[in-house]
VOLUM-424253 format. One record per residue (C-alpha): residue in one letter; x, y, z. Coordinates in steps of 0.05 Angstrom, whole numbers, padded with zeros to 5 digits. Example, Ala and Ser with C-alpha at 12.3 -4.5 7.8 and 13.67 -1.06 7.14 Angstrom:
// VOLUM-424253
 r      u      v      w
 a  00246 -00090  00156
 s  00273 -00021  00143
END
This chain:
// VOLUM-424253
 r      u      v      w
 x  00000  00000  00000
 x  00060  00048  00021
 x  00085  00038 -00055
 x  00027  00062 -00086
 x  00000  00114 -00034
 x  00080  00140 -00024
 x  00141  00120 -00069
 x  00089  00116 -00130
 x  00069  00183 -00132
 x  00136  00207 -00120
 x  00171  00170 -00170
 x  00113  00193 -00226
 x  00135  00263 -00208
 x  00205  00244 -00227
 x  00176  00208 -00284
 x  00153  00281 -00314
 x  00214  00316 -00304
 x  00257  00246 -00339
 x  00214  00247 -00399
 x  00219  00321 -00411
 x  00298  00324 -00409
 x  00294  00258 -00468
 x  00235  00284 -00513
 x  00253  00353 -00503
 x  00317  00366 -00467
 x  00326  00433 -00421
 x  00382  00467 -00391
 x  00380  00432 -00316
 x  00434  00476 -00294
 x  00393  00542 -00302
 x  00341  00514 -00274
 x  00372  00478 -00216
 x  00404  00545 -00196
 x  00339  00583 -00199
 x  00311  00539 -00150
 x  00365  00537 -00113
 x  00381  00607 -00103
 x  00309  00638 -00116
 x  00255  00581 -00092
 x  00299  00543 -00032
 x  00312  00601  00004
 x  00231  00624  00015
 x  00224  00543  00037
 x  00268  00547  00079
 x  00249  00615  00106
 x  00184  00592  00123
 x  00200  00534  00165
 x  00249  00565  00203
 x  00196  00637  00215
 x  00139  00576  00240
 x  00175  00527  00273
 x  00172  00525  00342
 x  00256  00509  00361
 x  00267  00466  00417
 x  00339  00416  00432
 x  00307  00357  00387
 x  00350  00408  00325
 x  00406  00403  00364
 x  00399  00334  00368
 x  00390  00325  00296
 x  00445  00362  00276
 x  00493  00327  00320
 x  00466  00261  00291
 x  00466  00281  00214
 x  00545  00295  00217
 x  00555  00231  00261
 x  00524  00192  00209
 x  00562  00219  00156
 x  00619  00209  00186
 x  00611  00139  00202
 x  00598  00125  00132
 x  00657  00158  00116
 x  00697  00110  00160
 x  00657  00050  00127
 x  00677  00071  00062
 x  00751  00083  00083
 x  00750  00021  00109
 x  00723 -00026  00042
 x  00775  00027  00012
 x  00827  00006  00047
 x  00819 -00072  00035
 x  00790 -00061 -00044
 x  00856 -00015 -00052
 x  00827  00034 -00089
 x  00855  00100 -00112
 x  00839  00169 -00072
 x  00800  00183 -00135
 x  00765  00117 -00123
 x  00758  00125 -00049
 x  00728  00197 -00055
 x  00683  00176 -00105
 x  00650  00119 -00063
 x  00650  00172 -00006
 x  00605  00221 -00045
 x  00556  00159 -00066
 x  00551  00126 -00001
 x  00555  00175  00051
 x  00499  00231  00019
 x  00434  00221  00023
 x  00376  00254 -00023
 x  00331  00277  00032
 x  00318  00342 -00014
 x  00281  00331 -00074
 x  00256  00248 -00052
 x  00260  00255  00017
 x  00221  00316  00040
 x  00169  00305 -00004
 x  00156  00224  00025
 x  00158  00255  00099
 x  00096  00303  00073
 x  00066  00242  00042
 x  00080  00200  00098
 x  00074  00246  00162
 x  00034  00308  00135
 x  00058  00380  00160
 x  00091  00363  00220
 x  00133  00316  00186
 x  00143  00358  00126
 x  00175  00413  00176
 x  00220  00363  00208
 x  00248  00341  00141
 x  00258  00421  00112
 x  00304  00427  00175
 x  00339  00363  00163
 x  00342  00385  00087
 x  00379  00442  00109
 x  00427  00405  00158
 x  00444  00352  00102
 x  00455  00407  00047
 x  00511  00443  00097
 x  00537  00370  00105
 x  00538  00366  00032
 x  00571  00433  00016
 x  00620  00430  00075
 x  00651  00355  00074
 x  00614  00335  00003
 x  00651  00384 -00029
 x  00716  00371  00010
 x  00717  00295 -00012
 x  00693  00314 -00087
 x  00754  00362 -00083
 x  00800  00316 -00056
 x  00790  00260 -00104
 x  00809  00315 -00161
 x  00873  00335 -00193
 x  00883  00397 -00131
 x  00861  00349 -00089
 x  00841  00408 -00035
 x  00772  00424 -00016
 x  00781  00462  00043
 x  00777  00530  00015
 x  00729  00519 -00038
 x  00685  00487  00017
 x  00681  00542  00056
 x  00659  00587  00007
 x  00615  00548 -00016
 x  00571  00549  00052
 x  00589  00632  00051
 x  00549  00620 -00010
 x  00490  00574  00005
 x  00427  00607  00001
 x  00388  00565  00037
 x  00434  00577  00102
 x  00415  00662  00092
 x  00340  00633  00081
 x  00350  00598  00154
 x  00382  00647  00190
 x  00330  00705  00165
 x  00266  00660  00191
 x  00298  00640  00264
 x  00311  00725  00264
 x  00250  00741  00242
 x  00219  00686  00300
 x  00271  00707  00358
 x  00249  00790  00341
 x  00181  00766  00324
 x  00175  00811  00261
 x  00117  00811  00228
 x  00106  00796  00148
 x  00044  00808  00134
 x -00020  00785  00093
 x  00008  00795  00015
 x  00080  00772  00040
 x  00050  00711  00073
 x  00010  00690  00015
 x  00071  00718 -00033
 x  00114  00660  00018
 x  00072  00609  00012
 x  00059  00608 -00062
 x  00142  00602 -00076
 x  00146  00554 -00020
 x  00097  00502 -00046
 x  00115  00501 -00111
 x  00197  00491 -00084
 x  00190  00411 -00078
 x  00153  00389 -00135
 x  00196  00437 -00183
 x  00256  00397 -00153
 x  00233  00328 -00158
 x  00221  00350 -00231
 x  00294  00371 -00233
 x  00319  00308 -00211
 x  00285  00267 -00260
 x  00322  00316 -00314
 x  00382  00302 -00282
 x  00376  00228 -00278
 x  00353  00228 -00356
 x  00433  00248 -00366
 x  00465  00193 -00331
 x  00506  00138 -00373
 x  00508  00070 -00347
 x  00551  00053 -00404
 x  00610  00035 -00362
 x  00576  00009 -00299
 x  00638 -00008 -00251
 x  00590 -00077 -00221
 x  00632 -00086 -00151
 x  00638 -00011 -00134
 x  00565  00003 -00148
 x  00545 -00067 -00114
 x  00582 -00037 -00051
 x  00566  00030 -00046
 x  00488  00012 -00052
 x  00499 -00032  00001
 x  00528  00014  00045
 x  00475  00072  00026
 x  00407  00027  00018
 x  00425 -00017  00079
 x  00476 -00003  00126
 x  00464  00075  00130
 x  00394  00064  00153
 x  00417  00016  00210
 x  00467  00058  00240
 x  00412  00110  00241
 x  00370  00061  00284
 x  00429  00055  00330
 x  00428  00124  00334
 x  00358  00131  00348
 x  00359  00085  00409
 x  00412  00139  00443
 x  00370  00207  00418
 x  00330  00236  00467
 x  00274  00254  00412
 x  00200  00235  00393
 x  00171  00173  00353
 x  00162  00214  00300
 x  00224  00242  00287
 x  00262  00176  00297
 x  00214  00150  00249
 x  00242  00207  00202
 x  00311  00201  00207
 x  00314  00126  00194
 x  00275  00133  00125
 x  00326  00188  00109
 x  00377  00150  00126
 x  00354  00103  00072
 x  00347  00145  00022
 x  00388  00137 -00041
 x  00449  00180 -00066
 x  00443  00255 -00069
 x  00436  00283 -00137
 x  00482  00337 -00117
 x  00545  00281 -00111
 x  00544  00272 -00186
 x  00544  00355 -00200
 x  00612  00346 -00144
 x  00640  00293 -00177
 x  00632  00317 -00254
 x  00668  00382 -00228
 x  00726  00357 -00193
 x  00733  00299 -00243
 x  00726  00249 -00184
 x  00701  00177 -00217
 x  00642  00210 -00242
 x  00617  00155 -00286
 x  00618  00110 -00222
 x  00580  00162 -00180
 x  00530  00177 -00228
 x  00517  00103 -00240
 x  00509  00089 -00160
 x  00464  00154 -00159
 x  00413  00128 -00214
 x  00416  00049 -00192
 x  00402  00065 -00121
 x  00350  00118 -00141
 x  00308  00056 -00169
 x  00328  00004 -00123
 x  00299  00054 -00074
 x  00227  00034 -00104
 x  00240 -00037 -00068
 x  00282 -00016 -00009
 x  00239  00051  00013
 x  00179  00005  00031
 x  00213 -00039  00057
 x  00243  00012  00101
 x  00164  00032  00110
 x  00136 -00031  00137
 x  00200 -00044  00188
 x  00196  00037  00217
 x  00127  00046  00213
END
């Protein structure tokens, strides 16, 4: 029932946006940015302005960088005894250790939880995304010819706009400012059109992956370590955070989500195995169909 009432509807949304890149083909990268820079922000803003803060976000941002980072030890780990390259070993770091919580995610905690869920996820979103431009871009940066991310990472967060969108809405909530009527609506009409616009972007962007050169062992691995183990840890996790039901609930479908879409724009720019991490990003994107309610009937 979960497959039809959950992962259905949000793969058919993907569907649209996968179909329109082949039949008609659109320039992803404009429109990625505009929704990154112009739409995420006013999402963002609005959870943060309505969300009523208490230590459960510290919790959860303590937890989403633990997780990573225990991935990042698994990986290093199979790295270690599969000798593979730094190339290599970056690569399986940005498919195994990222989850897509944006554009898949957020919109199966709506589906699944309604509101309150939805809010919880748009703060998780945000977490995961610093993850990803902080220590994402660090690894993709790494595995390149410069092979130093440091620098580039931290500009990168100077230059997320979703970060700006957070810290206006808890400043807007601490001073309790006001928006008004027309703002409100103007808010809420940008906001709810941000996640279906990028589930439609990510079904342009998996339209461009090759699986031409599908590296079997690596992929078999790193889907493993992203589909299963990830959301395991995060059960191990959950029996330590001091949190509600719900949000453990949450965190463990994340967990299971498959590779970010953003890993493959990291890896293509840094040169760091991109044909691998593209193929683990669209192979664990449908594997998810199976996995996801699986996940569902276990958490649930």
């Amino acid at each position: 029932m979960t497959f039809f009432t959950v992962v259905l509807p949000v793969f058919s949304i993907f569907l649209i946006g996968f179909i329109g890149e082949k039949k008609i083909g659109f320039d992803t990268r404009t429109i990625s940015t505009m929704t990154l820079y112009l739409m995420s922000p006013v999402l963002v803003f609005r959870t943060f302005y309505t969300i009523e803060f208490n230590l459960d976000y510290l919790y959860l941002t303590v937890y989403t960088f633990a997780l990573c980072f225990v991935l990042i030890l698994i990986v290093y780990i199979v790295a270690f005894v599969q000798k593979y390259s730094r190339a290599e070993t970056c690569g399986m770091i940005l498919a195994s250790s990222f989850m897509n919580n944006g554009n898949y995610g957020t919109p199966v905690a709506l589906l699944l939880f309604g509101t309150a869920g939805f809010d919880f996820a748009i703060i998780l979103m945000v977490i995961q995304q610093l993850v990803m431009c902080t220590v994402g871009v660090y690894y993709a940066a790494k595995g390149g010819e410069e092979g130093d991310g440091i620098k580039f990472a931290i500009r990168s967060v100077r230059r997320m706009p979703t970060v700006y969108g957070a810290i206006t809405g808890v400043l807007f909530q601490i001073c309790h400012i006001p928006i008004g009527d027309a703002l409100t609506k103007t808010v809420d009409l940008v906001a709810d059109a941000t996640i279906p616009t990028v589930m439609i972007i990510l079904g342009m962007q998996l339209a461009k992956i090759s699986l031409r050169s599908i590296q079997k062992s690596k992929v078999t691995l790193s889907i493993l370590i992203k589909l299963c183990v990830s959301p395991c840890i995060s059960y191990i996790f959950t029996l330590f955070l001091p949190i509600d039901e719900m949000m453990k609930q949450i965190i463990i479908i994340m967990a299971a989500m498959p590779t970010a879409a953003n890993t493959t724009m990291y890896a293509v720019q840094f040169n760091t195995d991109p044909d691998f991490v593209s193929s683990a990003t669209l192979i664990s994107t449908l594997l998810s169909l199976v996995t996801l309610p699986l996940i569902f009937a276990i958490v649930l």
